[in-house]
C-alpha positions as CSV (number, residue, x, y, z in Angstrom):
1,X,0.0,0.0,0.0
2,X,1.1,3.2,-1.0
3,X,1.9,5.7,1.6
4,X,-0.3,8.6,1.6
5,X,1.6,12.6,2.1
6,X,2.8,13.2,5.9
7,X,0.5,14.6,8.1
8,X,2.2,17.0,10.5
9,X,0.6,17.9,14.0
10,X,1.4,20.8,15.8
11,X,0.2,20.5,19.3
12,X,0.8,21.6,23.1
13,X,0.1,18.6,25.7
14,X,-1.6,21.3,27.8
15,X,-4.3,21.9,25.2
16,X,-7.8,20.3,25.6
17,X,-8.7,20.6,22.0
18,X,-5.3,19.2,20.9
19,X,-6.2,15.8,22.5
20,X,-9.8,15.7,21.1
21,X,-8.3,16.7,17.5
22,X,-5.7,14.1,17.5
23,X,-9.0,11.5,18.6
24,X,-10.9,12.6,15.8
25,X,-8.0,12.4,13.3
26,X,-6.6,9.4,14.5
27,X,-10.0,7.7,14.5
28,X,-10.3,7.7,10.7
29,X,-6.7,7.5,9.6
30,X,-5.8,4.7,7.5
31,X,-3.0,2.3,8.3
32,X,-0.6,4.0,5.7
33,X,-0.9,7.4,6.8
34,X,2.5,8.9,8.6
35,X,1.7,11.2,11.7
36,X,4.6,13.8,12.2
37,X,4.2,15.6,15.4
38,X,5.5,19.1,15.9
39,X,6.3,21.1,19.2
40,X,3.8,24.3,20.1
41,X,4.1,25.9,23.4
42,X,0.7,27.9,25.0
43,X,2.6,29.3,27.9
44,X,5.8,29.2,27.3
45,X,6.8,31.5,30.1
46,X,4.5,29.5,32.4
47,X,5.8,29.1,36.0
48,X,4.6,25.3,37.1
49,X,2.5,25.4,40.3
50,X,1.2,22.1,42.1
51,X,-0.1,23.9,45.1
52,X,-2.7,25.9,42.8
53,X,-6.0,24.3,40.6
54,X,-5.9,24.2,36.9
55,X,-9.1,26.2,37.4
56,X,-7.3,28.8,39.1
57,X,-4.5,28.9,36.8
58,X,-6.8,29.6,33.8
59,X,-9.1,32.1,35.9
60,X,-5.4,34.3,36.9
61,X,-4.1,33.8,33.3
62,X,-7.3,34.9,31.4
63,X,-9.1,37.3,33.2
64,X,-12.2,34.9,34.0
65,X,-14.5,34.7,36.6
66,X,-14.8,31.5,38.4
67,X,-18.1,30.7,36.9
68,X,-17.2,31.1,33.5
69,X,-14.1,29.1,34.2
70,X,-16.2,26.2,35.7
71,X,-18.5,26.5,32.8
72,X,-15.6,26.4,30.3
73,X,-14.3,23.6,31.3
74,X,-17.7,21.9,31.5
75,X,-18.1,22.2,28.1
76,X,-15.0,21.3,27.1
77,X,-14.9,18.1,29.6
78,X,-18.4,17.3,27.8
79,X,-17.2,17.7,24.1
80,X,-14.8,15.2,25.0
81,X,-16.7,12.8,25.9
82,X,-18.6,12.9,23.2
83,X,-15.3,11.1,21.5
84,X,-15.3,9.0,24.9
85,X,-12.2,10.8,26.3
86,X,-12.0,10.9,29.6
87,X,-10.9,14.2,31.2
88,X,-10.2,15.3,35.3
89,X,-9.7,19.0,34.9
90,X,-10.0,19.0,38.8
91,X,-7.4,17.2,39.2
92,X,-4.8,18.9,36.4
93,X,-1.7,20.4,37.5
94,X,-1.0,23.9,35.7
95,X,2.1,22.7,34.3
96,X,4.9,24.4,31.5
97,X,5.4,22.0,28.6
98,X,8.3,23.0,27.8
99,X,10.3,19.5,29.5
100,X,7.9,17.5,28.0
101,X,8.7,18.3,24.6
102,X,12.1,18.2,24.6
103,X,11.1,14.5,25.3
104,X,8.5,14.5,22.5
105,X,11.7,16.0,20.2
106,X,13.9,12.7,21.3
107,X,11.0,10.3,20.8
108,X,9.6,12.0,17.3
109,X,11.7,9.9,15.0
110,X,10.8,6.6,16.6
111,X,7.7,4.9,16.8
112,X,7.7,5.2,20.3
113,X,6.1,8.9,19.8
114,X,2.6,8.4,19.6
115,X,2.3,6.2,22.6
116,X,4.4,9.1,24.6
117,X,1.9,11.9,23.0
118,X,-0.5,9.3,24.7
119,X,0.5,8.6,27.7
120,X,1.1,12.7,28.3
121,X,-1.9,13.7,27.2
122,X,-3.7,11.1,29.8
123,X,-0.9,12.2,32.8
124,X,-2.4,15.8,32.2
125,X,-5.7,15.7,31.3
126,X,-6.6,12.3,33.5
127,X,-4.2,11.4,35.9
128,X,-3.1,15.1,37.7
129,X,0.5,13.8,37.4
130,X,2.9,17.3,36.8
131,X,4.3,16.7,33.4
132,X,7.3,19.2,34.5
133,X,8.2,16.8,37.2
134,X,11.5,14.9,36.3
135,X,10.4,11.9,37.4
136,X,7.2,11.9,36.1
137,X,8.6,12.7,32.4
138,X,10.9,9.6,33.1
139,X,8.6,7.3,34.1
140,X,6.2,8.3,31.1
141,X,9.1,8.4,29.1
142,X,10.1,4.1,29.8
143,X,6.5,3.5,29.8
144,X,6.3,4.9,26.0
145,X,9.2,2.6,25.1
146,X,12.0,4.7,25.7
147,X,15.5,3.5,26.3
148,X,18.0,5.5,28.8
149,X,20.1,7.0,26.1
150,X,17.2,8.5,24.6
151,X,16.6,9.6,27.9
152,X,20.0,11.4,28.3
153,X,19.2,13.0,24.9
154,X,16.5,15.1,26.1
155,X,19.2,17.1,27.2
156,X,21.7,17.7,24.5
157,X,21.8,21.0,23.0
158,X,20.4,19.6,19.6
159,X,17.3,18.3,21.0
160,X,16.5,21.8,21.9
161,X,17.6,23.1,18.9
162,X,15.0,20.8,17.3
163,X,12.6,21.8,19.6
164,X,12.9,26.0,18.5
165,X,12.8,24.5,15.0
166,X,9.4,23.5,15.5
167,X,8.5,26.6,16.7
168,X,9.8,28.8,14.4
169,X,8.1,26.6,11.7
170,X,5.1,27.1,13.5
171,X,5.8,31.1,13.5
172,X,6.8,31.4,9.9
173,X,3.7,29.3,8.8
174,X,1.4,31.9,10.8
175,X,0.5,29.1,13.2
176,X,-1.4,30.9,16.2
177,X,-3.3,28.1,17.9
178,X,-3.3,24.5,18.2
179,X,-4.6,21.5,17.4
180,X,-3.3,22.6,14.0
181,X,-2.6,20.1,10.9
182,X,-1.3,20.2,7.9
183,X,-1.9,17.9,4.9
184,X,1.5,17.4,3.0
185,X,1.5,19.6,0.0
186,X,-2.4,19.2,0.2
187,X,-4.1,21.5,2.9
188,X,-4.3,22.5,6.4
189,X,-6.9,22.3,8.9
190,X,-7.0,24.7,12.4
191,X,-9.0,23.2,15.3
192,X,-10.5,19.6,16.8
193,X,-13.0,20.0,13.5
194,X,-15.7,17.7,13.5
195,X,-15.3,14.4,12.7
196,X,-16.3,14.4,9.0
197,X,-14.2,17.3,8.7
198,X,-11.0,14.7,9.3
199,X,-13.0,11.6,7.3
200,X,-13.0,14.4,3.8
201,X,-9.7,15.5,4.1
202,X,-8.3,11.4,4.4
203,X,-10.5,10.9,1.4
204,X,-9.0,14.0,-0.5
205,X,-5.5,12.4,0.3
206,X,-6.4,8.8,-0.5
207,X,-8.5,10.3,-4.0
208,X,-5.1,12.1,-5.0
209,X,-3.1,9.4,-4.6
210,X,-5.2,6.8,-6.5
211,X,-5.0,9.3,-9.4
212,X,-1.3,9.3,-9.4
């Protein structure tokens, strides 16, 4: 079977709609599709705070009154259920990515990637684990598949250099929020779109390449 164009996936573990995109996506994707995951960081100058609620966090950070932050993330906890993911906002920990994806950078080549984009997604969004934590990151990291010198890697001064790669990428292709993907040559598409939105765009990709 023919492979069909990369799709690249710029994404931050911290984002909601990141996770539900990447279900919808991954939900119709064919077995010879190839997933390249990129580095986006929300808060980049994000100071990582255990003793506070996500809740909190979000209410300080965006100007919004408890209510509407309870009411946020009550709709957002129910639109992903609707794709039966499971998500603990209570129990998040308001957390800077910025570790975690210089682990995504040393696990991106390997097929070890999307079970770490798994397993960091559900330590954040499901678990309450601090995804800054070293030891956290480490055990996620051997969980995924991960051997100790790709552990070491995360931090050699190329694996960060890889890391503002991707985000200079994301600058220079006007990239401004995430989940955002982009079809190979093809198209792009911003957001967790619907479902059907994701089912077209395969079948675009699968129609091209039949005509080839």
């Amino acid at each position: 079977m023919t492979p069909l164009p990369t799709i690249h996936i710029w994404s931050d573990i911290a984002c909601p709609f990141c996770l539900i995109g990447k279900k919808r996506l991954f939900d119709v994707l064919p077995e010879n599709a190839h997933i390249e995951w990129h580095s986006f960081i929300l808060q980049p100058l994000q100071v990582t705070d255990p003793s506070i609620s996500l809740a909190t966090f979000l209410a300080r950070s965006k100007g919004w009154s408890a209510e509407q932050t309870a009411q946020i993330q009550a709709q957002v906890t129910d639109m992903a259920a609707q794709d039966g993911i499971v998500m603990r906002m209570e129990l998040a920990v308001p957390a800077n990515t910025t570790q975690a994806h210089r682990l995504l950078q040393v696990h991106k080549n390997h097929p070890s990637i999307h079970r770490l984009v798994e397993l960091l997604f559900k330590a954040y969004f499901e678990e309450g684990r601090n995804i800054d934590d070293t030891d956290v990151l480490h055990d996620i990291h051997l969980a995924a598949g991960g051997s100790p010198a790709m552990w070491e890697q995360r931090l050699h001064p190329d694996t960060d250099k890889n890391l503002q790669h991707d985000l200079q990428l994301a600058t220079q292709m006007g990239i401004r929020g995430v989940p955002f993907f982009y079809f190979e040559d093809r198209f792009t598409i911003s957001g967790a779109r619907e479902p059907e939105v994701f089912r077209q765009a395969i079948a675009q990709l699968i129609g091209d390449q039949d005509s080839k």
